[in-house]
C-alpha atoms as one frame of an Amber mdcrd trajectory, in Angstrom:
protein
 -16.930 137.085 -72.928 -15.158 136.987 -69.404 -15.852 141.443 -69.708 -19.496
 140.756 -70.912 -20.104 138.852 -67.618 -17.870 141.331 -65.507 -20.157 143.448
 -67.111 -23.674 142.508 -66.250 -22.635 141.227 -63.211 -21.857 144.696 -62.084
 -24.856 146.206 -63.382 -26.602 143.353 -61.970 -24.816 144.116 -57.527 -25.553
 148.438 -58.658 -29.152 148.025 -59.710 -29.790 145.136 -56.695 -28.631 147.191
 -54.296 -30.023 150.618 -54.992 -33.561 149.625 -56.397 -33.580 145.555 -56.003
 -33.562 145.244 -52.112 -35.758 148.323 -51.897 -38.401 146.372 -54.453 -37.927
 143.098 -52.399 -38.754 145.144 -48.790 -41.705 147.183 -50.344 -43.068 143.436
 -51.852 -42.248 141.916 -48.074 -44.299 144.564 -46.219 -47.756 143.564 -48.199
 -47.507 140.394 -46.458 -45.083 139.714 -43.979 -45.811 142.767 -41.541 -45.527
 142.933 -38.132 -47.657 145.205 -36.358 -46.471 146.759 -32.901 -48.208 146.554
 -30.033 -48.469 150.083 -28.637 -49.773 150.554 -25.352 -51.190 154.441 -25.121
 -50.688 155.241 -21.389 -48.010 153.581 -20.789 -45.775 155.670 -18.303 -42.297
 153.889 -17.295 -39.700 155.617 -15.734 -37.651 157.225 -18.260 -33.979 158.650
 -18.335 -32.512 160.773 -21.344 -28.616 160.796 -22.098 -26.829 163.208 -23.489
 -22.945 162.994 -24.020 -22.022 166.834 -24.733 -18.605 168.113 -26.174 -18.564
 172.153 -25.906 -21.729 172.550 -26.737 -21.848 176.005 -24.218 -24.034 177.750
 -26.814 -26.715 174.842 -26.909 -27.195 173.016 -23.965 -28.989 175.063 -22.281
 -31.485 175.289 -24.886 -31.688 171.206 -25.228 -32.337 171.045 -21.282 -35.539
 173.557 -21.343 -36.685 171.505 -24.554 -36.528 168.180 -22.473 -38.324 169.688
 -19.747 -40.941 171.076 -21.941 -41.958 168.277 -23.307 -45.150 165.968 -22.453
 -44.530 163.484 -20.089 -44.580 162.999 -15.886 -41.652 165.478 -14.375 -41.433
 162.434 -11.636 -40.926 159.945 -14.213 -38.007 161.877 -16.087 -35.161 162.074
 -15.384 -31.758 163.732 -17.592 -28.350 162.990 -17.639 -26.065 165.357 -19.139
 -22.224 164.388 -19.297 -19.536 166.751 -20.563 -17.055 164.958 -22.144 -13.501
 166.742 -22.028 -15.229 170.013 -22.588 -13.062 173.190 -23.003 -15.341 175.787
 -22.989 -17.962 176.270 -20.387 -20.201 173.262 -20.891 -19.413 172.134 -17.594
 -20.683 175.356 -15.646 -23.762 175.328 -17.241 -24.668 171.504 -16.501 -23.674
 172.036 -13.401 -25.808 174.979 -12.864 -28.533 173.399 -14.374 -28.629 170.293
 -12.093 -29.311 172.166  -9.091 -32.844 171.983 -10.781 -35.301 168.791 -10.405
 -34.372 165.416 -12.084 -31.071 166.671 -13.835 -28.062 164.758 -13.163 -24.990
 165.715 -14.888 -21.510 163.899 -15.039 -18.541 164.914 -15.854 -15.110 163.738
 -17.627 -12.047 166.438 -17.641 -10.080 164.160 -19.807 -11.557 163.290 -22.929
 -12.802 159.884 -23.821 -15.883 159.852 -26.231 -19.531 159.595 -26.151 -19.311
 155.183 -25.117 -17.402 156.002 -22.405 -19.284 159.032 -20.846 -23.234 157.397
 -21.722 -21.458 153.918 -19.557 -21.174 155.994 -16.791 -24.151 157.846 -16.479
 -25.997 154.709 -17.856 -24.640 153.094 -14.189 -26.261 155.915 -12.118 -29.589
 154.831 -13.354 -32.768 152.629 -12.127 -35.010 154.254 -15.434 -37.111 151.179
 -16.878 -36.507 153.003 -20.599 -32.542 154.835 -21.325 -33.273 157.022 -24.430
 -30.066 158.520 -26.212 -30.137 161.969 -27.672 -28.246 164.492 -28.973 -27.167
 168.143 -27.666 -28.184 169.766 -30.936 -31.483 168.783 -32.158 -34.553 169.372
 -30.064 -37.601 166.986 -29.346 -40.881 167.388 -30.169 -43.448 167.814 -27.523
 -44.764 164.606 -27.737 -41.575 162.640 -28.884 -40.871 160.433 -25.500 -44.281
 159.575 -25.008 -44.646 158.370 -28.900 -41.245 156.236 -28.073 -42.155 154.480
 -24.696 -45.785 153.516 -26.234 -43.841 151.150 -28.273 -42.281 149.099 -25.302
 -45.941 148.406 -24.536 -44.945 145.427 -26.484 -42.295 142.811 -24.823 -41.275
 141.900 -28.119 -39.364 145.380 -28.518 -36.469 146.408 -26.750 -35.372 149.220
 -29.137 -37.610 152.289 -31.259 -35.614 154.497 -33.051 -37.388 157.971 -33.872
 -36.814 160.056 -36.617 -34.922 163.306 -37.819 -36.649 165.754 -39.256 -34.481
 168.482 -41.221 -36.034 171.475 -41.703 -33.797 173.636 -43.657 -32.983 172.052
 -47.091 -32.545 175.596 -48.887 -28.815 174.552 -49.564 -27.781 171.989 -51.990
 -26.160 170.275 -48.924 -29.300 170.273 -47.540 -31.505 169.465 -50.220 -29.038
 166.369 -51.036 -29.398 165.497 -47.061 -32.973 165.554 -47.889 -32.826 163.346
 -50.754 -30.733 160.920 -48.880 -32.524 160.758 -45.858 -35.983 160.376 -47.441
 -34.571 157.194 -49.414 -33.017 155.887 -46.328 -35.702 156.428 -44.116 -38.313
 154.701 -46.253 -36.011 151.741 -46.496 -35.601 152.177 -42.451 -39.302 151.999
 -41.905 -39.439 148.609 -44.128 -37.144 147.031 -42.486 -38.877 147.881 -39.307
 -42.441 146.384 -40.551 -40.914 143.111 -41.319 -38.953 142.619 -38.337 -36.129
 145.048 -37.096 -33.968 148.212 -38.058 -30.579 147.898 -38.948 -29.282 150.794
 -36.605 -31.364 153.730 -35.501 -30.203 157.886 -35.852 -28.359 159.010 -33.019
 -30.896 162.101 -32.413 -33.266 160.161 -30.973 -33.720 156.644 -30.247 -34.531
 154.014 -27.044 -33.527 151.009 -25.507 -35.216 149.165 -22.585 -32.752 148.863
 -19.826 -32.875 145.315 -19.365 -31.884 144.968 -22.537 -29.237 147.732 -22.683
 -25.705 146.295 -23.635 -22.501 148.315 -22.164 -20.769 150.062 -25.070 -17.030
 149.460 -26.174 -15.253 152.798 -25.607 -13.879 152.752 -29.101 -17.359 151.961
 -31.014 -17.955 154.590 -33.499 -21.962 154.368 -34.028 -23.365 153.845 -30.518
 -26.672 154.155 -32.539 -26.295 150.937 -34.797 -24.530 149.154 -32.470 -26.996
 148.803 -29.163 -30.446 148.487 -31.531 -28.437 145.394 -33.231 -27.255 143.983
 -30.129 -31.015 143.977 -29.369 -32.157 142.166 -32.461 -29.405 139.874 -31.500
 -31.265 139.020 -27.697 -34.311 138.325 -30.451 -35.997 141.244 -29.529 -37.373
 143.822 -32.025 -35.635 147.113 -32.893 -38.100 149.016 -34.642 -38.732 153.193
 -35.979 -41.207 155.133 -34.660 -41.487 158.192 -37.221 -44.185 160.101 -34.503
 -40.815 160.226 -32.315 -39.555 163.189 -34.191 -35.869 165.353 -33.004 -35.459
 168.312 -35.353 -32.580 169.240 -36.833 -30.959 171.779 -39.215 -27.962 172.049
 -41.603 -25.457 174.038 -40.014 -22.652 172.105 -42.199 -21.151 172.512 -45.730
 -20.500 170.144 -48.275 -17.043 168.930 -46.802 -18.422 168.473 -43.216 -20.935
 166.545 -44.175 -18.993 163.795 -46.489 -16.644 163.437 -43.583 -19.794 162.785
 -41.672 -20.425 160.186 -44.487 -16.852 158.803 -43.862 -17.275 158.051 -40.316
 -20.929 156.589 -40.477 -19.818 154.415 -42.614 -16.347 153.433 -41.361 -18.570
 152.874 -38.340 -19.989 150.126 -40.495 -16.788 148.073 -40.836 -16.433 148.388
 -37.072 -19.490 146.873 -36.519 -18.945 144.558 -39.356 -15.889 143.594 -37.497
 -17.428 142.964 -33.723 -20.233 141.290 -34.398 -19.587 138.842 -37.676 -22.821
 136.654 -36.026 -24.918 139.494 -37.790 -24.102 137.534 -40.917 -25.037 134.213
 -39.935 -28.709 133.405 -41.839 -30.396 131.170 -39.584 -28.984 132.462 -36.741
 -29.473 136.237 -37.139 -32.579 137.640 -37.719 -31.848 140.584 -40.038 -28.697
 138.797 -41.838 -30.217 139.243 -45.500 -30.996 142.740 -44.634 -27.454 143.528
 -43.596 -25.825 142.116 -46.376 -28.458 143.939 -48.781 -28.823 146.952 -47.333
 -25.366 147.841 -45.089 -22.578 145.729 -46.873 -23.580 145.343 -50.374 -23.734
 149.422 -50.207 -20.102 149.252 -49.312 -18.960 147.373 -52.162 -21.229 149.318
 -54.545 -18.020 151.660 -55.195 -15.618 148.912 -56.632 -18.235 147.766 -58.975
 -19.299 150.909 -60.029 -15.310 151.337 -61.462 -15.289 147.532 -62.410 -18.602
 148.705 -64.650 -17.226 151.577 -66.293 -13.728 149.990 -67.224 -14.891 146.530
 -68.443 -17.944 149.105 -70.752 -15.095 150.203 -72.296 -13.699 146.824 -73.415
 -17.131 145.764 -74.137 -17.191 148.546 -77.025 -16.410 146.153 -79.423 -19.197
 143.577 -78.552 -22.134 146.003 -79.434 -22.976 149.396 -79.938 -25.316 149.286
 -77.501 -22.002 149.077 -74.834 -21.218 152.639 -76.359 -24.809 154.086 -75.610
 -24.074 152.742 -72.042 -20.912 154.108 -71.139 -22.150 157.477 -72.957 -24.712
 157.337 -70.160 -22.147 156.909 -67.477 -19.791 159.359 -68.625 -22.982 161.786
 -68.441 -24.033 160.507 -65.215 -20.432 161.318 -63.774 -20.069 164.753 -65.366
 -23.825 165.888 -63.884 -21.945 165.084 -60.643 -19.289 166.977 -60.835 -21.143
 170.049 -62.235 -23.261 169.589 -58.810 -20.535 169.273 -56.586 -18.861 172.486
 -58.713 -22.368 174.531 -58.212 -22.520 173.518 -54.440 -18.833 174.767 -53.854
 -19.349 177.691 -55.503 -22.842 178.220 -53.534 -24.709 178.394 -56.413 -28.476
 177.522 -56.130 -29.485 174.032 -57.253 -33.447 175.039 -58.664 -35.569 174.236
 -61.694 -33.854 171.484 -63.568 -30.707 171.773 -61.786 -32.019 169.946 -58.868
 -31.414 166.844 -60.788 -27.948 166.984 -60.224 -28.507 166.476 -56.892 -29.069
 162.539 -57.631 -25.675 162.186 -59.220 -23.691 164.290 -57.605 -25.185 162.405
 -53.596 -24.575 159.071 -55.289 -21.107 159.771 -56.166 -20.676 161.865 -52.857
 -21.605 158.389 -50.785 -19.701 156.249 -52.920 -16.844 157.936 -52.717 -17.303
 158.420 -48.251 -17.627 154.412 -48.666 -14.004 154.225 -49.958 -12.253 156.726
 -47.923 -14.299 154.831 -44.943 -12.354 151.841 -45.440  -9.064 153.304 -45.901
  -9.751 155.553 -42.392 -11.058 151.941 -40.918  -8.089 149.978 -42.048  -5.546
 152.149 -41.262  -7.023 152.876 -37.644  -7.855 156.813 -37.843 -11.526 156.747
 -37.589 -12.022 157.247 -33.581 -14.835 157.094 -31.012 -14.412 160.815 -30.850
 -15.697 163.358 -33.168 -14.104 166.668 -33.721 -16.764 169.540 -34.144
């Protein structure tokens, strides 16, 4: 009996979190929706960040993007920092700064992205600090679409959205599949009240609002848009604020990607318990459905397939079950076999994309919290 309940209590935390919360947010949104005040010409001083990390071949590119785009040259103004850069990073920024509104600082010892975006976060008096990366580009409207949402005081983060644009790879088709689930759940979330952590391509924070980062945080990105929704303000997406993006990564890169978003999660988990506190924090039941349920989904998914097996006996309907999971878990590994080998995922065979990304982000989850707990997930990334 005790297996029976182990059982559907399993099923019960899987389904819940994967389809459940989803289901409870989509149900939310037809009649608890906030609306956002945009103002259309609003024009605040604005400054982009950029923490770069020899990133010679594509900085200059990200600069002439920035400066391209639609919005007052006097009202603009970019910080690039080289972080401990090896290669030649630093000549360029510094080559590019002898050029209108570009400010550039510079680190020779390396320290991670917190420590350089404090710094150049102190040389500036911009109303609106937006946080970008050196690899994806803006669109030509994307700042303007971001800084119409501080039109209303009730927001003091937006979060924009990356857009992949080559999926042809079954790393990149699962990235698509992925993202498309997240983001929808992102944008609910956001209608109802906040986001529970923006994407690091692209996202804003009003300065007064701005909270100094600890050098060792992992996900600058979740961090300051909760520490927001913690000063009760709103932290909300704007998907017209697009960066674009592509997938220059293979399989392996990306789950240790996986791995340090979400050992990022403990971290956070760890600084700022108060996120947890219903009554006190306004997105606790969305954090515990969304951000830490997902963590445990792993040890329930192997506390579902062993106590199936003991269940056997109870019914045969047990047996049809774990027949289905022993299916589910081979589809996986035939995708993650057909994506190491490079062959294409089309036709049917993009169904194995759903199996083998589930497993894929279960599996980051518990590597995550072996990296967390043992201290080797770092503020620094290694390209």
């Amino acid at each position: 009996m005790i297996l029976v309940i182990l059982f559907f209590l399993s099923l019960g935390v899987i389904f819940y979190t994967y389809a459940g919360y989803p289901l409870v947010l989509a149900l939310w949104t037809l009649g608890g929706r906030k609306p956002v005040k945009k103002v259309i010409d609003y024009e605040p001083r604005v400054a982009v960040f950029i923490s770069a990390y020899n990133e010679e071949d594509t900085i200059r590119r990200r600069v002439e993007n920035l400066l391209s785009l639609d919005y007052p040259r006097q009202k603009l103004e970019i910080f690039i920092g080289t972080d401990g850069s090896t290669d030649d990073t630093y000549k360029i920024i510094r080559e590019l700064s002898a050029r209108e509104n570009i400010r550039y600082a510079v680190s020779f010892i390396r320290r991670g992205k917190p420590a350089m975006l404090n710094k150049m976060v102190k040389e500036s008096e911009a109303e609106i600090y937006i946080f970008a990366d050196a690899r994806q580009a803006f669109d030509r409207f994307a700042i303007r679409e971001l800084v119409r949402c501080f039109g209303d005081p009730e927001v003091g983060a937006v979060g924009g959205e990356r857009v992949i644009e080559d999926q042809e790879t079954g790393t990149g088709k699962g990235m698509g599949l992925y993202w498309a689930y997240e983001k929808a759940l992102r944008r609910m979330e956001s209608a109802v009240g906040s986001m529970l952590g923006a994407t690091g391509a692209i996202y804003a924070v009003r300065a007064r609002h701005f909270i100094y980062l600890p050098e060792d945080i992992i996900l600058d990105d979740v961090y300051l848009p909760l520490r927001v929704v913690l000063q009760y303000r709103r932290a909300i997406v704007e998907p017209a604020a697009k960066a674009y993006d592509k997938v220059s990564v293979t399989a392996q890169k990306e789950f240790m990607r996986k791995v340090r978003t979400l050992a990022g999660n403990f971290q956070i988990f760890s600084l700022m318990p108060e996120l947890f506190r219903f009554g006190y924090s306004p997105v606790a039941f969305q954090l515990f459905s969304h951000k830490l349920l997902r963590l445990a989904v792993p040890y329930f998914l192997l506390l579902l397939f062993l106590s199936n097996i003991f269940c056997i006996a109870v019914s045969r309907w047990f047996a049809v079950v774990l027949i289905l999971q022993v299916i589910f878990y081979l589809s996986a590994l035939l995708g993650y076999a057909m994506e190491k080998a490079g062959a294409p995922l089309k036709g049917i065979l993009r169904f194995l994309l759903v199996p083998y990304e589930f497993c894929s982000m279960n599996l980051a989850a518990v590597v995550a919290f072996q990296q967390y707990a043992s201290g080797m997930a770092r503020a620094t990334w290694d390209k």
